[in-house]
C-alpha positions in Angstrom: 0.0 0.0 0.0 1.6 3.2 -1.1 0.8 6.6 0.5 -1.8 7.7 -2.3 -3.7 4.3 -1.2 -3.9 5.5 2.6 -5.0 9.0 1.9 -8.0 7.5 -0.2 -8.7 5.2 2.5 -8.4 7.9 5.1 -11.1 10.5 2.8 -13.2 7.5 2.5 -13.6 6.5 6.1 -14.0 10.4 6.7 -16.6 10.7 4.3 -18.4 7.3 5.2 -18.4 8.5 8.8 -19.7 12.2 9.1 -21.7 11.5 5.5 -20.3 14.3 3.9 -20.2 14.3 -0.2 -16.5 14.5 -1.9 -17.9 17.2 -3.9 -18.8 19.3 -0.8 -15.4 19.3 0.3 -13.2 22.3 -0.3 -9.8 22.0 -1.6 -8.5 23.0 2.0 -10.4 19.9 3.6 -7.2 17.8 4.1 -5.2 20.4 6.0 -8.0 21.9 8.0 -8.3 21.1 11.7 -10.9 18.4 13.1 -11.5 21.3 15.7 -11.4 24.3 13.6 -14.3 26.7 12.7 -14.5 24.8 9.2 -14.9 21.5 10.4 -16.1 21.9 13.5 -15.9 18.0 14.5 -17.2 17.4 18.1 -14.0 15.2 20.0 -16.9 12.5 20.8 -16.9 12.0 16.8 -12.9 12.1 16.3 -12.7 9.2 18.9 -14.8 7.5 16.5 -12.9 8.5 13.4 -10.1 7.2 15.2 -11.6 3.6 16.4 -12.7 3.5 12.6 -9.4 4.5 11.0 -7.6 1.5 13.6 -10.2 -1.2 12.7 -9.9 -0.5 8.9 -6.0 -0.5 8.7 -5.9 -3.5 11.7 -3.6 -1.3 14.0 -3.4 0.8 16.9 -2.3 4.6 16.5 -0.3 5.1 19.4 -1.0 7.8 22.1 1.9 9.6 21.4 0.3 10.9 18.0 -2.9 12.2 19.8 -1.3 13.5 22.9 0.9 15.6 20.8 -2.3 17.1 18.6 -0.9 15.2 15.0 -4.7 13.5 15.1 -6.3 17.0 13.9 -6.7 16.6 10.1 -7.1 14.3 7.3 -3.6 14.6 6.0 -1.9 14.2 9.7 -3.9 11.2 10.0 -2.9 9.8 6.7 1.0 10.6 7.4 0.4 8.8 11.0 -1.1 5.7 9.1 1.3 5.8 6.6 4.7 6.5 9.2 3.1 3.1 10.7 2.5 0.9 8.5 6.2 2.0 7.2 7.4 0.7 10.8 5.7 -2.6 10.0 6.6 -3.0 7.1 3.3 -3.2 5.4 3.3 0.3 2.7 5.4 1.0 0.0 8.3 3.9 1.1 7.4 5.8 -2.0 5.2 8.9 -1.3 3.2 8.1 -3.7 
């Protein structure tokens, strides 16, 4: 699984879980915060974003990456799921 194959994993999950249309979604919607006035994504609903994103990849995101605020946007979360799978040895090292 390359990077390109995580991000579309991570949009679809997003999408799937707060039923929001891909064509709704402004170009800014990967770097914009979970908390931030845009989003505006309740932390009851990120902890579910987060169960979801661990059960569809099989792994556990370690605390580290939430205590140190990395699990705030789509792209964070895709660079967190790609940084560990790396570690396993399960995705491709080509940014791709």
């Amino acid at each position: 699984m390359d990077k390109g194959q995580v991000s579309d994993k991570v949009k679809k999950i997003f999408m799937s879980l707060f039923q929001t249309e891909e064509s709704k979604l402004v170009e800014s919607y990967w770097t914009d915060n979970f908390f931030g006035s845009r989003l505006h994504i309740l932390p009851g609903d990120v902890v579910a974003y987060l169960y979801a994103i661990e059960a569809e990849f099989g792994l556990q995101i370690p605390s580290a990456y939430i205590l140190e605020g990395r699990f705030n946007s789509l792209d964070n979360v895709a660079d967190i799921i790609f940084d560990i799978l790396q570690k396993n040895g399960t995705c491709n090292v080509q940014n791709g």
